[in-house]
Residue, then its C-alpha position, 0 to 999 in steps of 0.5 A: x584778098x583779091x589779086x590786083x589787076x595788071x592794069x591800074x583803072x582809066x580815068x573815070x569817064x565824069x571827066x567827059x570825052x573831050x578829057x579822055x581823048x586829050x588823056x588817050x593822045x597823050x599816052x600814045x604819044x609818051x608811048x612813043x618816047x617811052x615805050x612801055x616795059x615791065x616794071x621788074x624784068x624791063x621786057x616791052x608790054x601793053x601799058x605802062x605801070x604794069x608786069x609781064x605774065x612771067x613777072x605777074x605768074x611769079x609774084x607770090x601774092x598773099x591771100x586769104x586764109x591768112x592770121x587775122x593780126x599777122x597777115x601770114x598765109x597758112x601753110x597748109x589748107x584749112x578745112x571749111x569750117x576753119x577758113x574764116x577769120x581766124x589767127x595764127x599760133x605765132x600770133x597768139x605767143x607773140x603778138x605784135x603791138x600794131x592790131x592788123x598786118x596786110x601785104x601785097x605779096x612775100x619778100x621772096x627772090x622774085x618780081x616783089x623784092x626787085x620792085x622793093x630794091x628798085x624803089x628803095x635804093x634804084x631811084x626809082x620813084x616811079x614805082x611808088x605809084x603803082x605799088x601803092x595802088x596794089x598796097x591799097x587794093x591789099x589793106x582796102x579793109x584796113x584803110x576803110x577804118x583808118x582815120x589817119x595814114x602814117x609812113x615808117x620815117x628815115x632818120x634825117x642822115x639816112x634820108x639825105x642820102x637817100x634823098x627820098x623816104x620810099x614808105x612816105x612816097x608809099x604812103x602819098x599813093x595810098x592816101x589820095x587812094x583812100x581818101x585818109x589824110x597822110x601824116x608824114x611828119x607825125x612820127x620821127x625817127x630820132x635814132x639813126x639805127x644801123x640797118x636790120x640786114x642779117x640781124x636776129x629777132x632779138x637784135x632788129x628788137x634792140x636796134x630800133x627800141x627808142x627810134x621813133x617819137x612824137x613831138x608833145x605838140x603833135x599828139x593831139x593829132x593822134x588822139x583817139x585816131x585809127x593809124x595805118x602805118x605804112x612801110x616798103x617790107x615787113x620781115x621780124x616786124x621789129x621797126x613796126x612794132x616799135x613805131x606803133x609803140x610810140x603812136x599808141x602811147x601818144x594817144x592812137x587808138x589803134x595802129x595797124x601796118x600795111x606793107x608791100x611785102x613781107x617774109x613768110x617763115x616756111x613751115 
């Protein structure tokens, strides 16, 4: 995977000069109300929706060679002649219900997780946009597949006070990006599970066993389709788990899972 570029893409020049420089004028004139800074460290910058050098250095992205159905980096460098597709020993013990796992970057203290934390409980909506557009870059050969897109849900409680589901805005981004229609009510989370914070992998398993389901009615939608589950972070890959769980037995025919970050177990 290649890393995504600071700046996210212009608007296409189809739309004619007329459009770019009305585009360009207004910009400059949000620029002056709001003066662009650093999505993590708030430090002033060029263009709105980016980082600085300091916050873009210290993003660890995840790039290939990664395990083909974790999408964990390898630790330690592959010979040539292992650097193609190829997966993981914790795969091959334990392999998870959805087909493929991609993310942007890992879950470390550092730019990634504040942008997580800053979206999911900063209200924060604004960076879905932009985190979006990297996720997309990140699972582009997951989402080239993928007929349908479906956020992890909140339960109904968790979800008024939060009044917003960060993986659905998530989700919205990627959509209009692929071109893959979204589904954000397909799958529902029937179970107001604690929080997974400080859970072992055996209990973050328990909690969300029997969270997740699919209206009768709905699964029509399902069948036969390629779903790419969306969520903010992937840590024991429990909730996505049990989420593709449900879509597989309503009918998907595949489901793969595309996450903004996710932990990385240090060898």
């Amino acid at each position: 995977m290649t890393r995504p570029e600071k700046t996210f893409p212009e608007t296409p020049a189809w739309l004619g000069p007329g459009f770019l420089a009305l585009r360009k004028a207004g910009a400059a004139a949000l620029n002056l109300l709001y003066p662009p800074v650093c999505l993590a460290c708030r430090r002033a910058i060029g263009d709105h929706g980016g980082l600085c050098p300091d916050c873009w250095s210290a993003i660890r992205f995840i790039e290939r060679p990664f395990c083909e159905r974790l999408g964990t980096p390898f630790e330690t460098d592959l010979a040539a002649g292992e650097s193609g597709r190829i997966v993981s020993a914790a795969a091959i013990a334990d392999p998870p219900v959805f087909s493929r796992a991609r993310a942007v970057a890992r879950f470390e203290d550092g730019p990634a997780k504040v942008l997580v934390h800053r979206l999911k409980y900063g209200d924060r909506g604004e960076l879905a946009e932009p985190m979006g557009r990297w996720m997309a870059r990140a699972g582009a050969e997951l989402l080239s597949e993928a007929d349908l897109i479906v956020p992890v849900p909140l339960h109904r409680l968790r979800l008024a006070r939060r009044r917003f589901n960060q993986s659905a805005a998530l989700a919205r981004t990627i959509a209009a990006l692929s071109g893959a229609p979204q589904k954000a009510d397909l799958l529902l989370r029937v179970k107001p599970t604690p929080p997974q914070v400080g859970l072992t992998r055996r209990l973050r398993a328990m909690n969300v066993q029997g969270a997740f389901f699919v209206l009768p009615e709905r699964r029509v939608e399902l069948a036969e389709r390629r779903v790419v589950l969306v969520d903010d972070v992937m840590t024991s890959g429990a909730t996505l788990n049990a989420a593709a769980r449900v879509l597989l037995r309503a009918g998907a025919r595949q489901v793969d899972a595309l996450v903004f970050a996710r932990t990385v177990a240090e060898s």
